[in-house]
DSSP file (Angstrom, degrees, kcal/mol; ACC not computed):
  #  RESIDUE AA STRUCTURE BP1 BP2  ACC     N-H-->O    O-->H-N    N-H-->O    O-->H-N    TCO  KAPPA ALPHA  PHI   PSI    X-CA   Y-CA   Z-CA
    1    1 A X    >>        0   0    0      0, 0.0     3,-1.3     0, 0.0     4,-0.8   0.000 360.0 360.0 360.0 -50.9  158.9   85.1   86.0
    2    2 A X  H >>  +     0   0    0      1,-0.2     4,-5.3     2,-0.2     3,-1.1   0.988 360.0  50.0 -34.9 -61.5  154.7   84.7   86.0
    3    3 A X  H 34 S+     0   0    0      1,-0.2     4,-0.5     2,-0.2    -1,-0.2   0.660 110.3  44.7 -82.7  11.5  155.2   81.5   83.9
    4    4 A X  H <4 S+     0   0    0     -3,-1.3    -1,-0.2     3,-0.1    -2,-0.2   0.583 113.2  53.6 -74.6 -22.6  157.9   79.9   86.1
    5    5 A X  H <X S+     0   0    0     -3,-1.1     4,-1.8    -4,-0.8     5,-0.2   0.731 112.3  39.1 -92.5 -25.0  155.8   80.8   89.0
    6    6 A X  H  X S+     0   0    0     -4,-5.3     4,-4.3     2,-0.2     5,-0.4   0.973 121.2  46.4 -73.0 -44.7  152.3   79.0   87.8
    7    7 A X  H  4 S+     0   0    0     -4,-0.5     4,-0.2     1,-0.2    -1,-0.2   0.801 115.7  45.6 -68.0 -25.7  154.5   75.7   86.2
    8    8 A X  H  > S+     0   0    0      2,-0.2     4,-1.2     3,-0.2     3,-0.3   0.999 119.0  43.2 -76.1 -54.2  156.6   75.7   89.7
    9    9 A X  H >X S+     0   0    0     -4,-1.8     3,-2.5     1,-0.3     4,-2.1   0.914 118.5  46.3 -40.4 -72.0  152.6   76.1   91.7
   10   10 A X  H 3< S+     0   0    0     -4,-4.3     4,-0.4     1,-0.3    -1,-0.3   0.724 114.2  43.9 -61.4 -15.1  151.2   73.5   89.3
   11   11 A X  H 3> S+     0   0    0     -5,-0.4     4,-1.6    -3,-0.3    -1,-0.3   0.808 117.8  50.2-100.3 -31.2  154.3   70.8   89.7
   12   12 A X  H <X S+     0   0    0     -3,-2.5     4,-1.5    -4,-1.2    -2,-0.3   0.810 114.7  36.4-102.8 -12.7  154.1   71.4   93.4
   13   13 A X  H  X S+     0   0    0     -4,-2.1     4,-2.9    -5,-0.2     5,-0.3   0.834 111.2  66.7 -91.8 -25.9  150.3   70.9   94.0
   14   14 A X  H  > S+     0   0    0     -5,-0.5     4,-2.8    -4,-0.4     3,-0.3   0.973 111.1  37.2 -53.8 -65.9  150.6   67.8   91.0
   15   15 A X  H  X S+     0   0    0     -4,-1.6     4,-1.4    -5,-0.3    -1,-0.2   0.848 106.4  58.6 -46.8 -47.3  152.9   66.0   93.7
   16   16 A X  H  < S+     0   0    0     -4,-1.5     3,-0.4     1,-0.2    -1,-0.2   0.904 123.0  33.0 -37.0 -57.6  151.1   66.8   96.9
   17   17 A X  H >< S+     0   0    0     -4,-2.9     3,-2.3    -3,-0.3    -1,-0.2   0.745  94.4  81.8 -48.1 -45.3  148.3   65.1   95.0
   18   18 A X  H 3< S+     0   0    0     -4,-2.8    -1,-0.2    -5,-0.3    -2,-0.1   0.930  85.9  63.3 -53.8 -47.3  150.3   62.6   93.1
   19   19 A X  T 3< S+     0   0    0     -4,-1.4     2,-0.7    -3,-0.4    -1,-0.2   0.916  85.4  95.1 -44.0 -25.1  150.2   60.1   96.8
   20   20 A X  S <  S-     0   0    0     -3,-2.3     2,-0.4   115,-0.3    -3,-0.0  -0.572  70.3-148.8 -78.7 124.3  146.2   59.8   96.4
   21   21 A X        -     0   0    0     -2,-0.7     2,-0.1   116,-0.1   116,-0.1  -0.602  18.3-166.8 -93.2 131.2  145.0   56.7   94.7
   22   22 A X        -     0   0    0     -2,-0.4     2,-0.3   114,-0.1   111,-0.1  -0.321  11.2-139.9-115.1-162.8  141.5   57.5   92.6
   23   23 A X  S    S+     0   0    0     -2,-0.1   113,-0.1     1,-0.0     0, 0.0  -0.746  79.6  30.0 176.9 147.5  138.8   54.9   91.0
   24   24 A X  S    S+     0   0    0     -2,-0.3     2,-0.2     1,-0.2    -1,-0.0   0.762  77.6 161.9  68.5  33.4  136.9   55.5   87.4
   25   25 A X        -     0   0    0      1,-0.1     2,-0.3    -3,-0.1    -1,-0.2  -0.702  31.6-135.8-108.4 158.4  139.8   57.5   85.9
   26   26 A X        -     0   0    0     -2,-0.2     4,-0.2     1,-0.1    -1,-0.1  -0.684  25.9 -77.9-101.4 136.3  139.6   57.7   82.4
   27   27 A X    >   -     0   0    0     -2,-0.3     3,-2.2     1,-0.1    -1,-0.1  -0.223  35.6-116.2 -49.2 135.8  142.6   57.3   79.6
   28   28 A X  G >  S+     0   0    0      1,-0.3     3,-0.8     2,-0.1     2,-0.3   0.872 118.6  52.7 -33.4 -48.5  145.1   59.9   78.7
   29   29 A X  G 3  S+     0   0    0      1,-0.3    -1,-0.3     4,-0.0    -2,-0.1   0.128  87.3  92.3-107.7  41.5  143.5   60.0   75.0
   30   30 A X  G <  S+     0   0    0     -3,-2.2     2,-0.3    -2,-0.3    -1,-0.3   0.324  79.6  48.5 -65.3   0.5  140.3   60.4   76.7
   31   31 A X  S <  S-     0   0    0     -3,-0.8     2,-0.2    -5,-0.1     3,-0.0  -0.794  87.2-116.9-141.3 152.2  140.2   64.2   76.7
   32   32 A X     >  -     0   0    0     -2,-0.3     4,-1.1     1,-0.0     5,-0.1  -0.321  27.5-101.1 -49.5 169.1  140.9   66.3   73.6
   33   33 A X  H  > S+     0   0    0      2,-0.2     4,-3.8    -2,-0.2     5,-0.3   0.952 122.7  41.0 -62.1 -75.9  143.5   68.6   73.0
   34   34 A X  H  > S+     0   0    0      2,-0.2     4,-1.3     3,-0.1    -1,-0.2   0.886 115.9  58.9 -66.6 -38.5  141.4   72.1   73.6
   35   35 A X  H >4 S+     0   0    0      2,-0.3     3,-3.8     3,-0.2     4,-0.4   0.916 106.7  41.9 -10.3-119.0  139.8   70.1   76.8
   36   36 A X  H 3X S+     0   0    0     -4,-1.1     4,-2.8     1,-0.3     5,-0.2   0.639 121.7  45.3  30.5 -69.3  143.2   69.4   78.5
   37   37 A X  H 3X S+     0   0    0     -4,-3.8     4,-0.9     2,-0.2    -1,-0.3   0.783 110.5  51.7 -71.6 -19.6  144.1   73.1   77.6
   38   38 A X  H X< S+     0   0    0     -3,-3.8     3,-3.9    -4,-1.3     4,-0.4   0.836 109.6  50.7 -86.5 -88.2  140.9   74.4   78.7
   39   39 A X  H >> S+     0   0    0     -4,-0.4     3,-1.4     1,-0.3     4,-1.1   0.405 105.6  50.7  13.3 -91.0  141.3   72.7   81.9
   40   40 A X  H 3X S+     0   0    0     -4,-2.8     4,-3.3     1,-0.3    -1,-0.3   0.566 110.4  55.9 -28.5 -26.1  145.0   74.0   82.9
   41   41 A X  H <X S+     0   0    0     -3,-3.9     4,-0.6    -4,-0.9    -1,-0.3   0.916 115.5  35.5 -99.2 -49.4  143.4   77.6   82.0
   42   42 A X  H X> S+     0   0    0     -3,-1.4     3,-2.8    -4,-0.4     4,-0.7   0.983 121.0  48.9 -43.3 -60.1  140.4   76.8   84.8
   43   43 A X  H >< S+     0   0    0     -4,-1.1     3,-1.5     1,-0.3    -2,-0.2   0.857 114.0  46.1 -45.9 -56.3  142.9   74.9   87.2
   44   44 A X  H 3< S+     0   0    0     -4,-3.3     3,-0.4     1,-0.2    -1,-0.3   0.503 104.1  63.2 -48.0 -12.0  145.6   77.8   86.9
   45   45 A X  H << S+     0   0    0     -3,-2.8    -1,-0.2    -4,-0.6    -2,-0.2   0.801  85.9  69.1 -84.9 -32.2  143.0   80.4   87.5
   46   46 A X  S X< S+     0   0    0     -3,-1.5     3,-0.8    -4,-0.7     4,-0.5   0.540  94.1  60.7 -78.7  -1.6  141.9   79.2   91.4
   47   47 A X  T 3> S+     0   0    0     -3,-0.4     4,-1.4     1,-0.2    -1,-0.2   0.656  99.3  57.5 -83.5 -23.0  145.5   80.5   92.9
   48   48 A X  T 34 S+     0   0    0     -4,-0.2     4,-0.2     1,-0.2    -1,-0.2   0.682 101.7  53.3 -71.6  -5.5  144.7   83.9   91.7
   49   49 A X  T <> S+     0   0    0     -3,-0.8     4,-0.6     2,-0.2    -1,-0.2   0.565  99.6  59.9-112.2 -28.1  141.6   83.8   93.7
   50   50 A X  H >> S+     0   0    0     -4,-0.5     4,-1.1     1,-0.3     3,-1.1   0.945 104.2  59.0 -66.8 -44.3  143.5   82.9   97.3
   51   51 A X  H 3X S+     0   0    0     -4,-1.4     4,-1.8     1,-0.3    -1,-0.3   0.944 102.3  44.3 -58.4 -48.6  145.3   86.1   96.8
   52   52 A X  H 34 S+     0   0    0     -4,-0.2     4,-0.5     2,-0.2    -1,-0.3   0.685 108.4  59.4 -72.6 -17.7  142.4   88.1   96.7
   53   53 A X  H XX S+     0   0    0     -3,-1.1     3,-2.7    -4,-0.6     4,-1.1   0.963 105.3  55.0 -76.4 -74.9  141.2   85.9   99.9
   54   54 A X  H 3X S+     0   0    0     -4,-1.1     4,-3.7     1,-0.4    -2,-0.2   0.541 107.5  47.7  -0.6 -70.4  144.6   87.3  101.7
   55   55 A X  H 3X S+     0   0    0     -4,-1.8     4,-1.5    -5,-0.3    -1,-0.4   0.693 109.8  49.2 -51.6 -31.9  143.7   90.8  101.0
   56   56 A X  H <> S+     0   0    0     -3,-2.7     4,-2.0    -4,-0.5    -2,-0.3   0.754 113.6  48.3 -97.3 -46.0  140.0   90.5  102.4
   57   57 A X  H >X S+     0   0    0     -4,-1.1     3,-1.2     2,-0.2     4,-0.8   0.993 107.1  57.1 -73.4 -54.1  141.5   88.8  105.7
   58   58 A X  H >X>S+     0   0    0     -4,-3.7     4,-4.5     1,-0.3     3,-1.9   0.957 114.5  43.8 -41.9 -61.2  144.5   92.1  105.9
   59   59 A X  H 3X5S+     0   0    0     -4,-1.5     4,-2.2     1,-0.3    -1,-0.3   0.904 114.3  46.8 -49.7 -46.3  141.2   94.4  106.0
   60   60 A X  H <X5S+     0   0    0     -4,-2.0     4,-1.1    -3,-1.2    -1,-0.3   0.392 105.0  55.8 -88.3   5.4  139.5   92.3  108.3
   61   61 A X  H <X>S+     0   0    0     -3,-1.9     4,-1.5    -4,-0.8     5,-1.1   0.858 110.4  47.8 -91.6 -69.4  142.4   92.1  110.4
   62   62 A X  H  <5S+     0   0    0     -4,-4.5    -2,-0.2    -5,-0.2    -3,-0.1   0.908 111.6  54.9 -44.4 -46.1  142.4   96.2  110.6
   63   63 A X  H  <<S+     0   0    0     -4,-2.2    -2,-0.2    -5,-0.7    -1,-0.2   0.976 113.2  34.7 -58.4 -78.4  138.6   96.1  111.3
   64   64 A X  H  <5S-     0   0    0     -4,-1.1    -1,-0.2     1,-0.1    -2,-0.2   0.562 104.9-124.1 -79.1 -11.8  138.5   93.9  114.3
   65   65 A X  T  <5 +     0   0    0     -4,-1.5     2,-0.4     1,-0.2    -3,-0.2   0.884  62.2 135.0  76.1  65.8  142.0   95.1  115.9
   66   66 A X      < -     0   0    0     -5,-1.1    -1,-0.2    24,-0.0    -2,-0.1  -0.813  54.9-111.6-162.3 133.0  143.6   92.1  116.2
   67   67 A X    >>  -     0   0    0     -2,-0.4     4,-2.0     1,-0.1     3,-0.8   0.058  29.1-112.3 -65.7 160.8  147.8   91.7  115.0
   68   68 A X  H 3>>S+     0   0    0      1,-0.3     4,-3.7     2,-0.2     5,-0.6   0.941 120.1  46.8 -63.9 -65.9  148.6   90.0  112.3
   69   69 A X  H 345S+     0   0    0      1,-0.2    -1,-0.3     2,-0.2     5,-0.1   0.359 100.5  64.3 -74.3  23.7  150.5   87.2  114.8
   70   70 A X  H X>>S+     0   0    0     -3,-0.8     3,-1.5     3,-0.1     5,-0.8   0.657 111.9  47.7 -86.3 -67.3  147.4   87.1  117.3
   71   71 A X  I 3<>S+     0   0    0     -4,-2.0     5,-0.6     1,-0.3    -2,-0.2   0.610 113.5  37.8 -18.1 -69.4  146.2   85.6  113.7
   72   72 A X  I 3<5S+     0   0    0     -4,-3.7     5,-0.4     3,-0.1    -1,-0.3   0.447 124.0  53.0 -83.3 -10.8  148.7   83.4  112.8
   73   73 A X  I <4<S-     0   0    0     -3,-1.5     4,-0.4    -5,-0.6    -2,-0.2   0.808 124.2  -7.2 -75.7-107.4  148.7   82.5  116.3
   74   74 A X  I  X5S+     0   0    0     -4,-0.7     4,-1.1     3,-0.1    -3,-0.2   0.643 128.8  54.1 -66.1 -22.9  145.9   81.6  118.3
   75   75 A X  I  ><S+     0   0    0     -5,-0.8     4,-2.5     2,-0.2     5,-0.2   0.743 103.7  60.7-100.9 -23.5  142.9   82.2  115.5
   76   76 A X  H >4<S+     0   0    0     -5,-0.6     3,-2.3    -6,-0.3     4,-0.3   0.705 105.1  48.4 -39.1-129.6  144.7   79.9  112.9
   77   77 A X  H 3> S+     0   0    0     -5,-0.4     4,-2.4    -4,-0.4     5,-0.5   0.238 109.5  49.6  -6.4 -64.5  144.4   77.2  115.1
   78   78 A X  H 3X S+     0   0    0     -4,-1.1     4,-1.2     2,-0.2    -1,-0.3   0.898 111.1  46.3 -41.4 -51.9  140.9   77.8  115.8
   79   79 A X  H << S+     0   0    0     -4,-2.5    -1,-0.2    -3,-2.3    -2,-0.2   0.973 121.0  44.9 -62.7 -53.8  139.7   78.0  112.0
   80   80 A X  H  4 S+     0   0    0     -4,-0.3    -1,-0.2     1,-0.2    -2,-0.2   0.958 133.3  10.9 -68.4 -28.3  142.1   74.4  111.3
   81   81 A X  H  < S-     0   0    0     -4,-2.4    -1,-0.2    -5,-0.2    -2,-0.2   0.495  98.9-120.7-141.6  20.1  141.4   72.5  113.7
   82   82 A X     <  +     0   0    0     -4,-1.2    -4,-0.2    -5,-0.5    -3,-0.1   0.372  38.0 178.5  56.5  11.1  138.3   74.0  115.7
   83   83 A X        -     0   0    0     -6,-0.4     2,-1.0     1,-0.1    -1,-0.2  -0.084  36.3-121.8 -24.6 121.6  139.5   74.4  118.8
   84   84 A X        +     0   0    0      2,-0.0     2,-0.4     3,-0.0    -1,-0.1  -0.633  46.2 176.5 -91.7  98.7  137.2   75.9  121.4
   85   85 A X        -     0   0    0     -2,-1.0     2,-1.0    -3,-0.1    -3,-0.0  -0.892  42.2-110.2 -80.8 133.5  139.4   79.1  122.4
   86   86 A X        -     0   0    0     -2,-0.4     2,-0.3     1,-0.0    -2,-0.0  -0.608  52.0-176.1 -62.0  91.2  138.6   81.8  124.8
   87   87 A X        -     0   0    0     -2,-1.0     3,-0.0     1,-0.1     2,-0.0  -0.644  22.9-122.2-113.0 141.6  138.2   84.2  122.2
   88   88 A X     >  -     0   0    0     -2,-0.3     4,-5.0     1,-0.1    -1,-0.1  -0.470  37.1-108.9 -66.0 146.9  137.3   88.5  122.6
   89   89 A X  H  > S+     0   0    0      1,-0.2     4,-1.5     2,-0.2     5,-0.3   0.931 120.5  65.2 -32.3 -64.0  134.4   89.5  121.0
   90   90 A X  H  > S+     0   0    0      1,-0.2     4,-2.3     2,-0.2    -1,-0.2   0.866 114.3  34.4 -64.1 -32.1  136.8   91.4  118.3
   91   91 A X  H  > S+     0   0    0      2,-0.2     4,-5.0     3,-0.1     5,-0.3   0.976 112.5  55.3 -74.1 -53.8  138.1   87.7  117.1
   92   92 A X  H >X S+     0   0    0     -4,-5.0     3,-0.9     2,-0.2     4,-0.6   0.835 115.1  42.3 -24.9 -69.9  134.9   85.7  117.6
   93   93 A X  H >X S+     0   0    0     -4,-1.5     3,-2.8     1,-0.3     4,-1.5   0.910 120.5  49.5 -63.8 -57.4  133.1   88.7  114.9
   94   94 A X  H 3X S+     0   0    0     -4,-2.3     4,-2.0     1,-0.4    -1,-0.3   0.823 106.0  46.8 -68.8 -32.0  136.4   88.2  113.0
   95   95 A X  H <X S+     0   0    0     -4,-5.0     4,-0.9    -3,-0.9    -1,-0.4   0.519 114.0  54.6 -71.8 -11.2  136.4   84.5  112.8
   96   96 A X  H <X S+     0   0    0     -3,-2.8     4,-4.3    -4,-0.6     5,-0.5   0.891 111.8  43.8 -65.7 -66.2  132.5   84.9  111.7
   97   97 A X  H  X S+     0   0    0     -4,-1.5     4,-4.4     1,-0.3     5,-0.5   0.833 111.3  51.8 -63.2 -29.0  133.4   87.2  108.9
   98   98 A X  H  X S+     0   0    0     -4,-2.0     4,-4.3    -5,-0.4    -1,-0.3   0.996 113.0  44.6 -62.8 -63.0  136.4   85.1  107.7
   99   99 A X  H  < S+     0   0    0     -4,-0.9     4,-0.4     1,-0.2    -2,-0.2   0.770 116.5  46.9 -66.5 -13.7  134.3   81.8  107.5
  100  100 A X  H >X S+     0   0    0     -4,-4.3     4,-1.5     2,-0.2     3,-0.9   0.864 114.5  48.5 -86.8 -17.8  131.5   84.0  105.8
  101  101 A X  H 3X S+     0   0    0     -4,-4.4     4,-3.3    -5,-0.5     5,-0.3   0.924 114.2  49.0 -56.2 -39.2  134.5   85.6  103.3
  102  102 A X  H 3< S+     0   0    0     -4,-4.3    -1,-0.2    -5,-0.5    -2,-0.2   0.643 110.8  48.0 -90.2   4.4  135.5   82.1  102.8
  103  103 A X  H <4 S+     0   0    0     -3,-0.9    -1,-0.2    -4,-0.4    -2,-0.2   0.664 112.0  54.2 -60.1 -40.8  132.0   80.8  102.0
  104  104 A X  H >X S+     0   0    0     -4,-1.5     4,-2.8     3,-0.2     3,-0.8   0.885 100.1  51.1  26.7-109.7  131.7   83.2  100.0
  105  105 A X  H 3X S+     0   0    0     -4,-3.3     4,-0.6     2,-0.2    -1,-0.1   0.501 108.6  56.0 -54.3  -6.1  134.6   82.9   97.9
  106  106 A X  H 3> S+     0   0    0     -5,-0.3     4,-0.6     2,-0.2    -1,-0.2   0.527 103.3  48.5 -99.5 -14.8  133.8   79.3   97.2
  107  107 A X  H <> S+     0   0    0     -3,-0.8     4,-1.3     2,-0.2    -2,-0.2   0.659 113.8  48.2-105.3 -29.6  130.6   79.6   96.0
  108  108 A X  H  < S+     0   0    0     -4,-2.8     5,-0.2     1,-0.2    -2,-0.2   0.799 113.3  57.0 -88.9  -7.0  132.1   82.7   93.5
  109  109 A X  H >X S+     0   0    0     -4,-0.6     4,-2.6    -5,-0.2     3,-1.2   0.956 108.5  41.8 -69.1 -46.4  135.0   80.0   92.7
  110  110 A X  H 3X S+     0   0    0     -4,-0.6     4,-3.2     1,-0.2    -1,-0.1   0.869 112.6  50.7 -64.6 -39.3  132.8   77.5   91.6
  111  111 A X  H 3X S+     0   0    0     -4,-1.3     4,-0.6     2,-0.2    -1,-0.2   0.451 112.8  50.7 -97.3   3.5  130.6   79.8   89.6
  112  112 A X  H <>>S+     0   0    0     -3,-1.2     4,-1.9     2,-0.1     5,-0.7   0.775 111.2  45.8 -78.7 -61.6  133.9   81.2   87.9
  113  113 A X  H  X5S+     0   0    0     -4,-2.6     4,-1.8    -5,-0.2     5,-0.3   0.962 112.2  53.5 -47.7 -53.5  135.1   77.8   87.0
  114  114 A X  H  X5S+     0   0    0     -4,-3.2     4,-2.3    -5,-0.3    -1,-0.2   0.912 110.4  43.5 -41.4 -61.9  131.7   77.2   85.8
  115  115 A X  H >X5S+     0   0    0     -4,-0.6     3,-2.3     1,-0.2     4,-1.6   0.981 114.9  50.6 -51.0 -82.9  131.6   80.3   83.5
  116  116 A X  H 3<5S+     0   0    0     -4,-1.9     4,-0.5     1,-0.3    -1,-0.2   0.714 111.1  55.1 -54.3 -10.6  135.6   79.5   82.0
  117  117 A X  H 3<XS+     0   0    0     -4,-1.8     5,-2.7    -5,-0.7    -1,-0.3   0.806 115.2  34.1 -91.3 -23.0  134.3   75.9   81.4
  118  118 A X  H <<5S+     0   0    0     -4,-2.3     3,-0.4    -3,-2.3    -2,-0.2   0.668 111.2  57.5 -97.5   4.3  131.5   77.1   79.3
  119  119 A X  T  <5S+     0   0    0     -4,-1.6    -3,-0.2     1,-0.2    -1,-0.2   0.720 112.9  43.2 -76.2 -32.6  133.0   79.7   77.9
  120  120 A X  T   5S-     0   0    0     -4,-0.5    -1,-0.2    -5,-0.4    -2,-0.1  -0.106 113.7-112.7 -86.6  34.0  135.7   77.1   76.5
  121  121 A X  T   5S+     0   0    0     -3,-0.4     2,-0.7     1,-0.1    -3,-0.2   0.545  78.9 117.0  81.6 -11.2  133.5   74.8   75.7
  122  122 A X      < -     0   0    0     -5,-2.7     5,-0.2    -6,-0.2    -1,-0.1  -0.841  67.4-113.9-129.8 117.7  133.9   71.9   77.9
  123  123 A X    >>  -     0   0    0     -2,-0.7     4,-1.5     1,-0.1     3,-1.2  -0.008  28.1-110.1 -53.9 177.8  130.9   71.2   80.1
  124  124 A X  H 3> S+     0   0    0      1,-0.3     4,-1.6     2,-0.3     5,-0.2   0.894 112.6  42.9-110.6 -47.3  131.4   71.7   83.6
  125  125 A X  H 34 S+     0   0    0      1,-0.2    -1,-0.3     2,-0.2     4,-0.2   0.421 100.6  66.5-100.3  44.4  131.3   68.1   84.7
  126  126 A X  H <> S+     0   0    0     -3,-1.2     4,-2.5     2,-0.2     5,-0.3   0.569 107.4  47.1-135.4 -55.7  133.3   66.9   82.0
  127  127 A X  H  X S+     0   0    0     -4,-1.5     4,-0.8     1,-0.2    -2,-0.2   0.828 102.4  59.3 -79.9 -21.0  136.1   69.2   83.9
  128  128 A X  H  X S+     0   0    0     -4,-1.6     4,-2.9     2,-0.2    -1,-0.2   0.835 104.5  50.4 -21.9 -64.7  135.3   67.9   86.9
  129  129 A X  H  4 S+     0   0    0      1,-0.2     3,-0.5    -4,-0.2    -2,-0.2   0.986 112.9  44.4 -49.5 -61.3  136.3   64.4   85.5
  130  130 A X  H  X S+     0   0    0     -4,-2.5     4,-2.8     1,-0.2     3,-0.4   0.759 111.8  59.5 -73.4 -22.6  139.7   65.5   84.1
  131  131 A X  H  X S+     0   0    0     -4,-0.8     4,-0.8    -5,-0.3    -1,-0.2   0.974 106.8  42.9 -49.5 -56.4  140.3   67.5   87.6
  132  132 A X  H  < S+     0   0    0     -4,-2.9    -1,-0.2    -3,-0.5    -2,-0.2   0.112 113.8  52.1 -96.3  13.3  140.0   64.5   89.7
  133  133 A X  H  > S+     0   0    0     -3,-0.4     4,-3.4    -5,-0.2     3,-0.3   0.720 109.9  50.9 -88.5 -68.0  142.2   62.5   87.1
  134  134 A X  H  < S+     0   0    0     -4,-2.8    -2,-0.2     1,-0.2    -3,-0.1   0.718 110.8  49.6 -34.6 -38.9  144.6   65.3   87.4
  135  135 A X  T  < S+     0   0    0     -4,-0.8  -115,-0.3     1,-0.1    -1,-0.2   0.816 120.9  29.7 -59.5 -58.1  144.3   64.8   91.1
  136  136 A X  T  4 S+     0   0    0     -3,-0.3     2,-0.4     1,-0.1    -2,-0.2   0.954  99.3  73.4 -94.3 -43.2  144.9   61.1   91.3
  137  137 A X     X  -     0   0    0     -4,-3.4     4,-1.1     1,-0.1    -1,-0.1  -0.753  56.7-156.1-119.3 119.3  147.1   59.8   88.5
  138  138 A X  H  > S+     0   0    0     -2,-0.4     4,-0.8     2,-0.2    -1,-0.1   0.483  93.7  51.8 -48.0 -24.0  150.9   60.7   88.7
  139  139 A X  H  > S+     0   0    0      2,-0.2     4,-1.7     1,-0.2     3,-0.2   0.841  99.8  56.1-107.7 -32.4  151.1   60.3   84.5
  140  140 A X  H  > S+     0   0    0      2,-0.2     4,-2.0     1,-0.2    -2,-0.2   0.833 105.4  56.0 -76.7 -20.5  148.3   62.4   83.4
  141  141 A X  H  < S+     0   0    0     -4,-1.1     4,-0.2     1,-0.2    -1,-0.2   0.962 110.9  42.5 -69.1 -28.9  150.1   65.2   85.3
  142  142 A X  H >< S+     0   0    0     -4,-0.8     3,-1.9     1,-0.2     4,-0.5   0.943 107.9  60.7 -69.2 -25.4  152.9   64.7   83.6
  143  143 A X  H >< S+     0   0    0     -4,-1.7     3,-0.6     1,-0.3    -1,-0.2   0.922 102.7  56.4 -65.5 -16.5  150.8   64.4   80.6
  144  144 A X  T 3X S+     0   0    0     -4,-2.0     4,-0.6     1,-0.2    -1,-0.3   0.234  78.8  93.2 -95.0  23.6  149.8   67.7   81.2
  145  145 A X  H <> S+     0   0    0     -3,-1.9     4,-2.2    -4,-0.2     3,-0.3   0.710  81.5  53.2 -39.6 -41.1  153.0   69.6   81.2
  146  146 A X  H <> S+     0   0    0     -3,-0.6     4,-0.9    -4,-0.5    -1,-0.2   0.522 106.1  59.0 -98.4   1.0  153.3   70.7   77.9
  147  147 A X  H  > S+     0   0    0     -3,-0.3     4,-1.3     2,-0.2    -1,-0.2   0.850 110.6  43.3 -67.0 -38.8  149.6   72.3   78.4
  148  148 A X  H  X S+     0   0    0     -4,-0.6     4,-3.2    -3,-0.3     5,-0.2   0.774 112.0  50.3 -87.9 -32.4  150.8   74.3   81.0
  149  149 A X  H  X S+     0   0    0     -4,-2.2     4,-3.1     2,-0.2    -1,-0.2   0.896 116.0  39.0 -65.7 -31.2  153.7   75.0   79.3
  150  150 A X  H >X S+     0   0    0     -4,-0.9     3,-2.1     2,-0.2     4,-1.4   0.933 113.8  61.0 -68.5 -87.1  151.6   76.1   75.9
  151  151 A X  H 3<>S+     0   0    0     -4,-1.3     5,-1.7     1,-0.3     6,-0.4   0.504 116.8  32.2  84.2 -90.4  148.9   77.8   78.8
  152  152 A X  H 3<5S+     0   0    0     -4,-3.2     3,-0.4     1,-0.2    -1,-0.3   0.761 107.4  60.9 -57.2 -35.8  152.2   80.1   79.9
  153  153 A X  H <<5S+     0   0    0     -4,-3.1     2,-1.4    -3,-2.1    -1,-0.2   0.962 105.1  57.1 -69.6 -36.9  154.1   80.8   77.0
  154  154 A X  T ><5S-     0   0    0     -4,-1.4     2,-1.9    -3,-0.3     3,-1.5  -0.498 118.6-100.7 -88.8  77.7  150.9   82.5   75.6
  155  155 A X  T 3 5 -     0   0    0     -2,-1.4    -1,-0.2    -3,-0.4    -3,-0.2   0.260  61.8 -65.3  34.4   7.4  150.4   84.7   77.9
  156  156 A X  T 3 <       0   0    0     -2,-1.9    -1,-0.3    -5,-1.7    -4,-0.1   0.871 360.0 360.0  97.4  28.5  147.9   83.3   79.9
  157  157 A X    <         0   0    0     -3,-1.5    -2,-0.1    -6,-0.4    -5,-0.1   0.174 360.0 360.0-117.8 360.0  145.2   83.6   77.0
């Protein structure tokens, strides 16, 4: 079920992507084999990290008072699109603590990915490169199906 749900994740963010046109991309038999795979192992790793943001907004939700649909409502809209609301104290402080959780978490994403690219070997902007391939060109995601698939069938190792 895990490895239907990561190949479904990774095929739906590959498309969203697929419409952006990139510059400098490099050939499919640019990358090695353990390169590719090390990659998929970073890429797959950053959804695992949103969940944990979820949980840190639930708390902070309980902390400030303020409902789950007051959330989705009115303080969404502020964080996307920066609307100047007439916000209570208890959201202002919550909408501080969210954007410092979500600084935060971006700076300990980076310095994860950093660590699982030198711990597999592949220097950090060397994964970069192959990201923003991944990003832009519609055939190197496919080429990287059967990574993701190798990636899942072993458990996630």
């Amino acid at each position: 079920m895990i490895k239907t749900t990561i190949l479904i994740i990774f095929v739906l963010l590959s498309s969203h992507l697929a419409h952006v046109k990139g510059q400098n991309i490099e050939p499919n038999n640019a990358y090695s084999e353990p390169e590719l795979l090390g990659f998929v192992k970073i890429y797959l790793f950053e959804p695992q990290i949103s969940i944990s943001i979820e949980d840190s907004v639930r708390v902070l939700l309980k902390r400030h008072r303020i409902s789950e649909s007051q959330y989705q409502s009115r303080l969404l809209e502020s964080l996307s699109y920066g609307s100047k609301l007439d916000l209570s104290t208890d959201e202002q402080a919550f909408l501080l603590s969210v954007k410092k959780i979500d600084e935060q978490v971006k700076k300990e994403q980076q310095q994860a990915r950093m660590a699982m690219a030198r711990d597999l070997g592949i220097p950090y902007q060397r994964y970069l490169r192959i990201k923003k391939q991944y990003e832009t060109d519609p055939k190197f995601q496919q080429l990287l199906i059967p990574y993701i698939s190798k990636y899942t069938d072993h458990g996630n190792q």
